[in-house]
N, C-alpha and C positions, 0 to 999 in steps of 0.2 A: 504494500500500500504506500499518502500523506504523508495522508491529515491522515500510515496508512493511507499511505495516500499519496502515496506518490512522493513524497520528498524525499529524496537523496540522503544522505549522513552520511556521503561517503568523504576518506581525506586523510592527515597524518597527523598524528599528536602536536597539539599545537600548546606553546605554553605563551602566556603573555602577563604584563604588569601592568595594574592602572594604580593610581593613587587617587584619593579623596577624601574630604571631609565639610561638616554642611558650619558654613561660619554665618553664611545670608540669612538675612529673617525670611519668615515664612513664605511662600510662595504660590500658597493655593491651587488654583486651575494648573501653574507652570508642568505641574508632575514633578518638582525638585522636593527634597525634604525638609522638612522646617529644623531648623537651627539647635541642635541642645544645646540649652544655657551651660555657660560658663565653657572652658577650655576642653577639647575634644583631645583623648590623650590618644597616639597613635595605634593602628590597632591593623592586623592581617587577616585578610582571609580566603579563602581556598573557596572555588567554585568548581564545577565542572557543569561542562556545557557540549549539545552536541556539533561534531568540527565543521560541519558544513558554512556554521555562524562565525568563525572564527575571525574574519575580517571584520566585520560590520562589528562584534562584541570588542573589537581591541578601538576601534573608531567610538564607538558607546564611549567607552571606558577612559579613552581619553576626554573627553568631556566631563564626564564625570570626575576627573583630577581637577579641572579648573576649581570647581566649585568645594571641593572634598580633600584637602592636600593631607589629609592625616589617615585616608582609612586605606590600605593598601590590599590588593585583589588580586591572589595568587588562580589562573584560570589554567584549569585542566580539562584535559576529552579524552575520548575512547574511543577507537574504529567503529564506524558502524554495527558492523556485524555483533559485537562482543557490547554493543552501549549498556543496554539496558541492563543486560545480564550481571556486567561484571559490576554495576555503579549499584546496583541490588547488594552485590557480594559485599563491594567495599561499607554502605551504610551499616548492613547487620554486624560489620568487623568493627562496627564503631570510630571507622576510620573519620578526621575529623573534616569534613566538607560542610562548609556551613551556608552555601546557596546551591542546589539540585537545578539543573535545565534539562526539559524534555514532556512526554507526554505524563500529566499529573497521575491518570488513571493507574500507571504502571507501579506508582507507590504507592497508594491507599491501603491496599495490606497492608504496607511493612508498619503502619503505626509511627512512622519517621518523621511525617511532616506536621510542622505547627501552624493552627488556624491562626489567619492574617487579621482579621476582623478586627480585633483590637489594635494592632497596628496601625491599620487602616483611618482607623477612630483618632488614636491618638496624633498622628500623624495629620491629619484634616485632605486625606489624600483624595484627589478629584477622582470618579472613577465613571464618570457621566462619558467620560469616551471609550472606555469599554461595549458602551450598547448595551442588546440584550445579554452578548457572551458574558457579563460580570454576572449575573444571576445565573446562568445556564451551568454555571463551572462550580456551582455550590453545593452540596455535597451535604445533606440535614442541618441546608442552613448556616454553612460554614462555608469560607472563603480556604482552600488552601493552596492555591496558586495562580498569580497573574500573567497573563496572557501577554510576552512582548513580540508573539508571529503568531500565524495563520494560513490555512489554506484554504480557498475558495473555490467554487467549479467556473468554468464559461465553457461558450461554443467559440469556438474558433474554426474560420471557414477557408477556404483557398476563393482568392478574389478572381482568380484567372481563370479557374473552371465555370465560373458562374457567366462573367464574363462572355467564353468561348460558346456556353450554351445558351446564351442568351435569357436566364434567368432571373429574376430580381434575389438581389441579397437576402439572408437572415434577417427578421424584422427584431428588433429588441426587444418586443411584446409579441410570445411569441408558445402558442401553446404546445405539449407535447402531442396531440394531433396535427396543429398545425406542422412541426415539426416533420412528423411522419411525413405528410404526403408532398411537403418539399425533397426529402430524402428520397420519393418514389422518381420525382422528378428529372433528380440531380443523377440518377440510375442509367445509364448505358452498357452497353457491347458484354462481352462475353470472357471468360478466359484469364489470362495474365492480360489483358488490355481492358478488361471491366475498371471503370470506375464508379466507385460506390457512395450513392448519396450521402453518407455517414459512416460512423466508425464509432463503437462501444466497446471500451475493451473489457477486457472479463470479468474483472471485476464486481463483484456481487453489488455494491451501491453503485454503479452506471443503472440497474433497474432498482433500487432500491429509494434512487433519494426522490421518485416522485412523490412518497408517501413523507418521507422526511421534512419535501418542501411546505406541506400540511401543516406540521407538526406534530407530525408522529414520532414515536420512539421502537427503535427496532427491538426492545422488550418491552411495550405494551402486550395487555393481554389478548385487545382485538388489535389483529394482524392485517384484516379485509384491504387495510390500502395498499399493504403490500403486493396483493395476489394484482393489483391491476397491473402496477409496475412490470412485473414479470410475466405477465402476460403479454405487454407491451413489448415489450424486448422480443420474448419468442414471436409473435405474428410480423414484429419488423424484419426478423431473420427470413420467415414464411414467404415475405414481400420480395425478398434478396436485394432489398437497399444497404444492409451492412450484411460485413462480413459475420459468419456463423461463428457460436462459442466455439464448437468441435472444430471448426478449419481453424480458430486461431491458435487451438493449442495445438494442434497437430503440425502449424505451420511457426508457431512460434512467433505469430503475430506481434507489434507491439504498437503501442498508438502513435508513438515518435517519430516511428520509423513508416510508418503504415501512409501517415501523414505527409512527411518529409517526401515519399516518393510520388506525390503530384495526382494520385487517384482516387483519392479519400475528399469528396467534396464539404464535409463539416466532420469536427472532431469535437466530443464533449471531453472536455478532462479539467485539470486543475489549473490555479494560476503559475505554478513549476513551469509549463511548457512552455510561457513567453519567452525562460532564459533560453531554452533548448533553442527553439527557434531562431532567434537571436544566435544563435551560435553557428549554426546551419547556416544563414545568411554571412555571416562574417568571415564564414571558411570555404564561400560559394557553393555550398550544397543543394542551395536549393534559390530557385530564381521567379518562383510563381510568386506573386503578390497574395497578401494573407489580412484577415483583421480578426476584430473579436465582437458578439454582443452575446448577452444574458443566455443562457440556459435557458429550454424551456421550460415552461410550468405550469400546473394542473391547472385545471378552470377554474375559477373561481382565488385563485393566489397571485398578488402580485408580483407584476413584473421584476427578475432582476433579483428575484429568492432563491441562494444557494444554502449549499450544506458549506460548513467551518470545520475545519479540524486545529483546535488552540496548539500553541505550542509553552509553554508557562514555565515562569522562574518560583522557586518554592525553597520554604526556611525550614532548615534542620532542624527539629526542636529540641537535639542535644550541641546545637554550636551555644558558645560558650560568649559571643557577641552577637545578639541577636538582634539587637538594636539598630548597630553599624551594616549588618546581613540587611536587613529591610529597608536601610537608606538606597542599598544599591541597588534593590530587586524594586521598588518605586523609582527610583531613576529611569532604571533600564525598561521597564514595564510604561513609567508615564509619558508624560508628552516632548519631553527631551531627547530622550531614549528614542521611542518613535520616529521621530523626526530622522533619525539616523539609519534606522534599519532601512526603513521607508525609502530614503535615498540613494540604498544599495539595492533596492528593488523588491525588499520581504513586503508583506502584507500586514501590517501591523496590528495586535490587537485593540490597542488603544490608537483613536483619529479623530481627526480632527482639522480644518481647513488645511492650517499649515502641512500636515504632512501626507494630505491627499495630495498636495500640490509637489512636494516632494516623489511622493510616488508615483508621482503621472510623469516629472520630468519635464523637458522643454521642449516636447513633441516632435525630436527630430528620430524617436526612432520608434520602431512599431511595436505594437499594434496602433494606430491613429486612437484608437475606443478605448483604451487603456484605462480611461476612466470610470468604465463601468465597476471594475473591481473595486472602488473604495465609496460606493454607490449602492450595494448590496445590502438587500437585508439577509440575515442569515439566521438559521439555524446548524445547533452543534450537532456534527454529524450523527455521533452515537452516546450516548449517556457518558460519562467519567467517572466510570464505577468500577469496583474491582472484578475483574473475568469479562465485562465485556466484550472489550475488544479480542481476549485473543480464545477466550469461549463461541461466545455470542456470533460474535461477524466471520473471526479468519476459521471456524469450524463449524458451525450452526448450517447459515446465511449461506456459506460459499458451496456447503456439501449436498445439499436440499435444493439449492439456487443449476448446481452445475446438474441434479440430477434431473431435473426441469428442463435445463438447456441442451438434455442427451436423449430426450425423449423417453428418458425412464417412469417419469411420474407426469402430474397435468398441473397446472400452478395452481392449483385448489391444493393439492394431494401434499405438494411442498410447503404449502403457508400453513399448513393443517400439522405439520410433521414439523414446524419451525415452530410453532408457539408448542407443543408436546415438548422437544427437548429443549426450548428454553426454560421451561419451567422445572424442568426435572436436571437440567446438569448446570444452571445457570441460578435461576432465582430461588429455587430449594436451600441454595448454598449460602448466596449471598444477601438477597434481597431485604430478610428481614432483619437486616443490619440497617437500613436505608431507610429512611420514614418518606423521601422525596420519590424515590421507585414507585409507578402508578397502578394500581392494582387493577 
């Protein structure tokens, strides 16, 4: 997957130093941290963060020195592959990391992380540009990490196919029927020369998030929005406007590449692809003209509603500075912080004029619609709860979802066999731990 989903984490240990400490009075809306009285005595601390961020976190950080010259930020990561697992290992070794970066849901077990809430309180921290994601990311009522990236969906279209066939563009309002029967449209020839209205890749939420865009939750007890989605997806396949689950895995499809090679007339995926793209262009891979608008969405939901997947910085509640730990994770989380990631192209959680306007850039490079992205209303793609994601979606959702798309079952037969074992290997477990989980 991000959000799962497609984000990357790949890259090399990276180490870096920032220095800070808050001597300015308060600062409200800024997202900086208000001032502790009297003399701030120097103090260190150890983060880890995943390395994809490593540039844009050492750029943070220097900013945050300006204002902060006493608290010092020892920043460590972990390859990909080994993140989660090994930064699990190191917490229960009590090893001492006093700021956590990555998906919150992945800690909730370990009982490691400390509610913000009072932080928050005491701190007088704005959290109005968070959105909905500051309430979605709460957890019985409790705050236990803020959000300073994000992944979002769009369509992204090939401007020169549309063009050559004399089509009108993607409309930005734009339903997933309408959708389809542009897809039917955008549909030619045969063979290794077909080009195909669209592209889903396999993905379990490519049919998933039209129930999402609702507000739905893929552990609710009624599932019914679900069964549309995927039946959506299969009669698309039936249409032969995108390519089939079974060809992609057998072919080894990928939606990057699938896209990149000029036959794929619209692509749903995440906001990740801009850079790919962007890269393709820059290395002359690819020479068609391209833009982006809104995902489509159910009737009745506005324009321009994706799914979020956060990305969150979180307080050890055995660092031994937790105070100084908080200055940094609202820095880097508030509108400061933002402003920066934003500028290097992430999706921020926290926004705000200033750094849509950073995120969009001076519109000399594409997508032109770029702006859609910080325009979104969203929903969090799947609950932040423990076992969700790697119960619930990467084994539930995908095992029931692929035997639908193999023609083993009917997508009654898989939403019916999804809410069965989510209840019996999922919320049996965990659920009545959660007063926020909806019965």
């Amino acid at each position: 997957m991000k959000k799962m989903i497609g984000i990357a984490v790949t890259g090399a240990m990276l180490a870096g130093l920032a220095t800070g400490c808050a001597t300015s009075k308060e600062t409200g809306s800024s997202g900086t941290t208000a001032a502790p009285k009297g003399e701030t005595k120097p103090v260190t601390l150890k983060m880890t963060v995943l390395s994809d961020d490593q540039n844009a976190f050492k750029e943070v950080f220097a900013e945050f020195k300006k204002e902060n010259p006493n608290i010092d930020v020892q920043i460590d990561t972990i390859p990909q592959q080994q993140y989660y697992e090994k930064l699990r290992m190191q917490l229960s070794s009590g090893e001492n990391i006093d700021i956590i970066g990555g998906n919150m849901d992945v800690f909730l077990d370990t009982g490691i992380l400390e509610p913000l809430d009072d932080y928050i309180a005491k701190n007088k921290m704005d959290v109005s540009g968070f959105g909905p994601l500051y309430d979605n990311l709460k957890v019985n009522d409790k705050t236990y990490g803020l959000p300073y990236r994000k992944s979002n969906w769009m369509l992204y279209y090939n401007k020169t196919l549309f063009d050559e066939m004399k089509v009108p563009y993607p409309k930005a309002d734009m339903t997933w029927d309408e959708f389809r029967d542009l897809a039917k449209k955008m549909t030619k020839g045969e063979g290794a020369n077909k080009v195909y209205g669209a592209f889903l890749h396999p993905w379990a939420q490519t049919w998933y998030m039209q129930a999402v865009q609702t507000g739905a939750s893929i552990i609710d007890k009624d599932l019914s929005p679900f069964k549309k989605g995927l039946q959506f997806r299969m009669d698309m396949e039936k249409d032969g406007s995108i390519m089939s689950w079974a060809e992609q895995i057998t072919t080894n499809a990928h939606y990057n590449s699938a896209f990149q090679k000029g036959n794929v007339a619209m692509n749903v995926i995440g906001d990740w692809h801009v850079a790919q793209l962007r890269a393709a262009e820059q290395e002359k891979k690819i020479s068609f003209d391209w833009d982006v608008v809104p995902i489509p969405h159910p009737a009745g939901v506005p324009a321009n509603t994706s799914l979020a997947t956060p990305v969150s910085l979180m307080l050890n509640k055995n660092s031994k500075n937790k105070d100084a730990a908080f200055q940094v994770i609202q820095f880097m989380t508030g509108a400061k912080g933002a402003k920066v990631f934003a500028s290097k192209g992430f999706l921020t959680g926290y926004t705000n004029d200033d750094i849509r306007k950073a995120y969009i850039g001076d519109g000399s490079l594409k997508p032109k619609n770029i702006h859609y992205f910080v325009e979104q209303r969203e929903y969090a793609e799947y609950p932040l709860l423990p076992g969700v994601k790697n119960i619930v979606l990467n084994n539930i959702y995908k095992q029931e979802g692929e035997m639908a798309l193999t023609g083993a079952q009917t997508a009654d037969q898989a939403i019916q066999k999804i809410g069965d074992r989510v209840q019996k290997e999922w919320a049996d477990k965990y659920a009545k731990d959660y007063k926020n989980t909806k019965k």
